[in-house]
C-alpha positions in Angstrom: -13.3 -12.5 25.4 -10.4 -11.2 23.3 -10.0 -13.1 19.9 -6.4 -15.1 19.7 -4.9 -17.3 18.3 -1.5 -19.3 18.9 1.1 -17.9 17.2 2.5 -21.5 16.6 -0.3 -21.7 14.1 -0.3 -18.3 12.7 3.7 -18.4 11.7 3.5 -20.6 9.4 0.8 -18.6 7.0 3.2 -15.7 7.7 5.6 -17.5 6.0 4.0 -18.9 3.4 0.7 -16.4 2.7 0.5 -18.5 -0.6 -0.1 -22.3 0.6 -3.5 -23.2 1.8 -1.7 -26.1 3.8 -1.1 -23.9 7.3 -4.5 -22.4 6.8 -6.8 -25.5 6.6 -4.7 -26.7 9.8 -5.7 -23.7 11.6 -9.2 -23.9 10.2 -9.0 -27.3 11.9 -8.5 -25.8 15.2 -10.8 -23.3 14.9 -13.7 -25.8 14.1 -13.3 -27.5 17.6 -13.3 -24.2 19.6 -16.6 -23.5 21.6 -16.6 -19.9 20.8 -19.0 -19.2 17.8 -16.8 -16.5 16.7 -13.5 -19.2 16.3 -15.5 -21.8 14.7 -17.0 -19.5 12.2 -14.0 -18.4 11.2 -12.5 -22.0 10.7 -15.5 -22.5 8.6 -14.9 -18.8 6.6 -11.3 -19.8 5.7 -12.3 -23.5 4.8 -15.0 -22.1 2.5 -12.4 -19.5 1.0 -10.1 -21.5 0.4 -12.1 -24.2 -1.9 -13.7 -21.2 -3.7 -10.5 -19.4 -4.6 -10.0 -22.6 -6.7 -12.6 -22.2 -8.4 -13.3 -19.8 -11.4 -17.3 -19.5 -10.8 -18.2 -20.2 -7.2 -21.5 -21.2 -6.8 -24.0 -18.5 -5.4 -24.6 -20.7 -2.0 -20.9 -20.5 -1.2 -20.6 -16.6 -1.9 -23.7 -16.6 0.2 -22.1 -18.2 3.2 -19.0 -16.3 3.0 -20.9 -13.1 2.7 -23.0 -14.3 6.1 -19.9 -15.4 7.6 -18.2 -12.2 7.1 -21.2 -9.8 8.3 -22.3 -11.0 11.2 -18.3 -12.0 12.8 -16.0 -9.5 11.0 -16.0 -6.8 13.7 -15.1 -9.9 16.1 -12.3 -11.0 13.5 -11.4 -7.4 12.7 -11.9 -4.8 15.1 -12.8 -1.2 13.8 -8.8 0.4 13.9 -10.3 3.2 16.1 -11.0 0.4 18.6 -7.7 -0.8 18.5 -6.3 2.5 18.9 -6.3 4.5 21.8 -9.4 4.4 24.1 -9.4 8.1 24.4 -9.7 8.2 20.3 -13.7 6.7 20.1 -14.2 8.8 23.5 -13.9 11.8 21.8 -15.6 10.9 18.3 -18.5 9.4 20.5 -18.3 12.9 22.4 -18.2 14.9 19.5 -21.6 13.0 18.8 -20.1 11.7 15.4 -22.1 9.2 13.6 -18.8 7.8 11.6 -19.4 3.8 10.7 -16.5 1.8 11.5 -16.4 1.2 7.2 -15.6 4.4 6.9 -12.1 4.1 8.6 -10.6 1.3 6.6 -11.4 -0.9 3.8 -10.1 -4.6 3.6 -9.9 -7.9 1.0 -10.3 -11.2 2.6 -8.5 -13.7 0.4 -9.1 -17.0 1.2 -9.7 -16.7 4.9 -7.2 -13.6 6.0 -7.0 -10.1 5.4 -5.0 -9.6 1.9 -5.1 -6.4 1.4 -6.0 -3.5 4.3 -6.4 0.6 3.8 -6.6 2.7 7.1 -8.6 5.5 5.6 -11.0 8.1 6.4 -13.7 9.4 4.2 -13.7 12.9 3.3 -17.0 13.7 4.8 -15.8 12.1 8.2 -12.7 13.9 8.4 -14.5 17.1 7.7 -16.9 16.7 10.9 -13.8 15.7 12.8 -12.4 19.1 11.9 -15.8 21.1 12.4 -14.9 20.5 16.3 -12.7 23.3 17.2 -13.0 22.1 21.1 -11.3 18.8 19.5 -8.9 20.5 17.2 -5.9 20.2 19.5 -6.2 16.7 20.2 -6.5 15.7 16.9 -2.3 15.0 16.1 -2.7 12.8 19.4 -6.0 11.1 17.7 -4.3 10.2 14.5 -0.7 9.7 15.8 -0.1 5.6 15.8 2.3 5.0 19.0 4.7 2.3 18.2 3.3 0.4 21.5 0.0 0.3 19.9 0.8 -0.5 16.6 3.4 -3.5 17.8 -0.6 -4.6 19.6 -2.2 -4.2 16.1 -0.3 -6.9 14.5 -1.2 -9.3 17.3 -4.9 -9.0 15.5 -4.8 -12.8 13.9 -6.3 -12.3 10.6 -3.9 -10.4 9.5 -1.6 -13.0 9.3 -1.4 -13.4 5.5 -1.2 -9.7 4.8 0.2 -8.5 1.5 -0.6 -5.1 0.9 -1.0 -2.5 3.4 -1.8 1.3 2.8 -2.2 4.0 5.3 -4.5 7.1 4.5 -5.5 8.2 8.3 -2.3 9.2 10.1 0.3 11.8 11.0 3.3 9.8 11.3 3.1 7.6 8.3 7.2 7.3 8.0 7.4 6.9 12.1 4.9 4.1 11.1 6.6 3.2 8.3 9.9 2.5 9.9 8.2 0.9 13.2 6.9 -2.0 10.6 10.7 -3.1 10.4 10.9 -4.7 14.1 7.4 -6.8 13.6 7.9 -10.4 13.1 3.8 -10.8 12.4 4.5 -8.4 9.4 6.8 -10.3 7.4 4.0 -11.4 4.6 3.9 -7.7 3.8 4.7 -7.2 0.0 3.7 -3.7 -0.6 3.4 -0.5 1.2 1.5 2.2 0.5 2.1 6.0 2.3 -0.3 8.9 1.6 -3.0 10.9 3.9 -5.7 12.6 4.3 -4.6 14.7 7.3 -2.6 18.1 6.4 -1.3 19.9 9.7 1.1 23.2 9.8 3.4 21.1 11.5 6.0 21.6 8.5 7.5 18.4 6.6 6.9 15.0 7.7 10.3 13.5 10.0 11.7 11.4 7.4 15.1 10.1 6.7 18.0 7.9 5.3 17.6 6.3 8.7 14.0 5.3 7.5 14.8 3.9 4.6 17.9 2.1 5.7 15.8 0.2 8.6 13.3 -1.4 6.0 16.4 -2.7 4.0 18.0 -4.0 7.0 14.5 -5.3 8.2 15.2 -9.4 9.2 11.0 -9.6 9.1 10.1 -7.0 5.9 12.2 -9.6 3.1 9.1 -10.2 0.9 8.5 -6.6 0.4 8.9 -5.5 -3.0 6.7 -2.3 -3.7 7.1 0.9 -1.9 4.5 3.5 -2.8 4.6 7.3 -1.5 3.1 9.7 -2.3 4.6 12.8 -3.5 3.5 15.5 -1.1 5.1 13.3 1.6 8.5 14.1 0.6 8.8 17.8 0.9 11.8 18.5 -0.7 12.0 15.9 -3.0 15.2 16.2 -3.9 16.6 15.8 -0.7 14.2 13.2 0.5 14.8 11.4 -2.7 18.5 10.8 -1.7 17.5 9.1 1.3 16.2 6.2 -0.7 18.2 6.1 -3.4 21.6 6.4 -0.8 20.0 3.6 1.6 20.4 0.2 0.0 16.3 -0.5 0.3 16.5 -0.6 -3.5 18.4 -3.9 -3.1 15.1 -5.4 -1.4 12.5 -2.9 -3.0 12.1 -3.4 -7.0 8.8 -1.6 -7.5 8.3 2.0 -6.6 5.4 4.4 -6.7 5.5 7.9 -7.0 2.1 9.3 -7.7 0.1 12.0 -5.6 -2.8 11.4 -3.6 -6.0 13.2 -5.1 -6.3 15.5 -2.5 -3.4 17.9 -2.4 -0.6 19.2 -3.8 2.5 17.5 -4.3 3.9 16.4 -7.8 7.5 14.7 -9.1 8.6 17.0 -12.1 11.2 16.4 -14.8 13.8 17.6 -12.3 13.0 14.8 -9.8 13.0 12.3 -12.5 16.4 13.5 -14.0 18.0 13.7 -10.4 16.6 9.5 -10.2 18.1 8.5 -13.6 21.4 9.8 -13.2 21.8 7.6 -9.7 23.3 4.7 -10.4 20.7 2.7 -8.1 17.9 3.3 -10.1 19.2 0.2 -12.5 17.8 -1.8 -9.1 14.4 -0.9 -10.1 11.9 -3.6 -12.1 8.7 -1.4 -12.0 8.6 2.6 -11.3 4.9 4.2 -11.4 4.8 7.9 -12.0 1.3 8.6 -12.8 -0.3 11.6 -12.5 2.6 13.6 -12.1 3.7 16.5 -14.1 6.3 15.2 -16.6 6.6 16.6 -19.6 9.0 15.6 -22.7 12.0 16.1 -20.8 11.4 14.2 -17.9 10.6 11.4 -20.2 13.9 11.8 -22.0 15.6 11.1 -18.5 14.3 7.8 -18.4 15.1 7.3 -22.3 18.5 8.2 -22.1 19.7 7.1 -18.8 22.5 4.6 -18.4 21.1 3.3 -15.7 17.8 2.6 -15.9 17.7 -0.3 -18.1 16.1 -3.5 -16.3 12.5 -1.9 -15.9 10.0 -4.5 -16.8 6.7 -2.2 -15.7 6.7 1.3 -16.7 3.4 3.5 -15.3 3.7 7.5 -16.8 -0.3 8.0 -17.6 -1.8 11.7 -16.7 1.2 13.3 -17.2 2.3 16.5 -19.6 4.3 14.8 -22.0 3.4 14.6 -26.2 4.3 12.5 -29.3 7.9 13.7 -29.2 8.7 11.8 -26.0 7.0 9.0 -27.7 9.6 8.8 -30.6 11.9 9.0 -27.4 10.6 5.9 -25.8 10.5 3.6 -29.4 14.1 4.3 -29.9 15.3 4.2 -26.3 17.9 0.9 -25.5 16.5 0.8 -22.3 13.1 -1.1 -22.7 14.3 -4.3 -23.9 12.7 -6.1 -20.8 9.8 -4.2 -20.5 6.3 -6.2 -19.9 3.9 -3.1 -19.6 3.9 0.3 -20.1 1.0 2.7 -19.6 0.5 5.9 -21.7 -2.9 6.5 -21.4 -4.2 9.9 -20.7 -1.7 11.7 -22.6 -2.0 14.2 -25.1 -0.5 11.6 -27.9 -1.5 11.6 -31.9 -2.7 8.4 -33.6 0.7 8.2 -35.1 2.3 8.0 -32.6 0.4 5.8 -31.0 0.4 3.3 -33.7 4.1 3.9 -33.9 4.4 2.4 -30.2 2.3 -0.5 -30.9 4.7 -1.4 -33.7 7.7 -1.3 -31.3 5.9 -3.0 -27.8 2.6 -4.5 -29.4 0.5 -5.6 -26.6 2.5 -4.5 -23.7 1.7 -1.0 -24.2 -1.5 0.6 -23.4 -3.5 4.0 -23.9 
């Protein structure tokens, strides 16, 4: 028996994911369905909902939750390789792969629906994957999401109140990316996280201004505010760089992320950053996270003496190259007036300095 839900009672938590309202009416209906798998959800996001309330839920409630969740989550949730292509567990069951559905993607539950969801794999099960020459061809077709089937993923009903989503598992993360823009079930999205674990010959990743320009234009994606990518996407950063910056996504998209996925290669450096502040477009952004990047002093000044780039309110350059000169840079800057946060940490900065940008952001800035 496939697991739905009408929609009529699933819209309204896509539009609001915050109010508990539309989910304690759907709980309602989900209580008086025979199925165990229906009512035991009804009775999950009833439970959630009365314990995200409270700051210490009691043990029995966790409990219960915890019970809830084990024994119907795979009913609620199916394992993504289940949703995907039939061929796909075929050949992983062929391959005589002992891979746990946990180990393809890792998700929050907040107060009754998924919250947060990463489509992952775990090294170790990527590296059996490749150990199969006889499957090596297939593999772009095994991790290559077809718009038909992701359009079929959304229908999956706890994902209704979705806010963060992050893919780590497949080829075509900007073809994904830009399907996400004619979904109506995605419009709770907030963030958006790109990066993977799959490297391929293939050359650079099929990304454009057209991209970029359809999540702007998106009539669904118009709570999104954080776009995350990482680095070794871009290939040609420059150039790839322009596409964002030229689209108007910045006009829906305040919070960007820039920082590269642990794995590989693939860094911004002071002439990305440079490139960035002289646009005119970056004065659209609220939050910009650069970690673990390869700036040095100079790609700091960029953001210091930029005419553009002064409404920033979160500011992330940790594990990066950069010294107590750039910290001078950032104390005297005009541009950090609205700043709430800034993290330095992980960078080679003296105690002087240090103390020197407490004095000028006190609290907000961390090491």
């Amino acid at each position: 028996m496939a697991f739905t839900v009408p929609e009529q009672l699933l819209s309204p938590i896509r539009e609001n994911p915050d109010d508990d309202a539309p989910r304690l009416i759907l709980a309602d209906w989900l209580e008086e369905h025979p199925y165990p798998a229906y009512s035991a959800w009804g009775e999950f996001i009833r439970l959630q909902c009365a314990s995200a309330k409270l700051e210490n839920p009691s043990p029995e409630i966790l409990r219960r939750e915890n019970d809830l969740l084990n024994e119907f989550q795979s009913v609620w949730f199916p394992c993504p390789l289940q949703i995907l292509a039939p061929y796909t567990k075929r050949t992983l069951e062929e391959a005589s792969l002992e891979i746990a559905s946990s180990r393809w993607f890792s998700l929050k539950f907040q107060r009754g629906f998924i919250e947060e969801c990463l489509l992952k794999a775990k090294g170790e099960a990527i590296s059996k994957l490749f150990e199969y020459a006889d499957y090596s061809s297939s593999l772009d077709s095994l991790f290559t999401l077809s718009s038909q089937t992701w359009r079929a993923w959304w229908k999956v009903p706890c994902l209704a109140g979705i806010k963060r989503l992050s893919f780590r598992l497949f080829y075509n993360p900007f073809d994904v990316l830009k399907t996400l823009a004619d979904i109506p079930e995605a419009r709770s999205l907030e963030a958006v996280d790109l990066a993977n674990e799959l490297r391929t010959e293939t050359g650079p990743y099929s990304v454009g201004y057209q991209v970029f320009q359809t999540i702007a234009d998106s009539p669904y994606l118009n709570k999104l505010s954080l776009l995350s990518i990482d680095p070794s996407l871009l290939a040609d950063v420059h150039y790839r760089l322009k596409y964002i910056f030229d689209s108007t996504l910045l006009d829906k998209v305040k919070f960007l992320r820039f920082t590269p996925y642990r794995f590989f290669e693939g860094h911004l450096y002071d002439t990305d950053i440079e490139w960035m502040m002289r646009h005119p477009r970056s004065g659209l952004i609220q939050g910009l996270d650069v970690s673990d990047n390869a700036l040095t002093n100079k790609g700091v000044f960029a953001l210091c003496q930029s005419k553009h780039f002064n409404t920033v309110q979160y500011l992330d350059l940790s594990s990066n190259k950069f010294d107590s000169t750039a910290a001078e840079a950032l104390i005297t800057s005009p541009n950090f007036s609205h700043l709430k946060e800034l993290n330095l940490t992980k960078n080679p900065l003296s105690p002087q300095a240090k103390s020197s940008l407490i004095q000028r952001f006190g609290k907000k800035v961390k090491f």
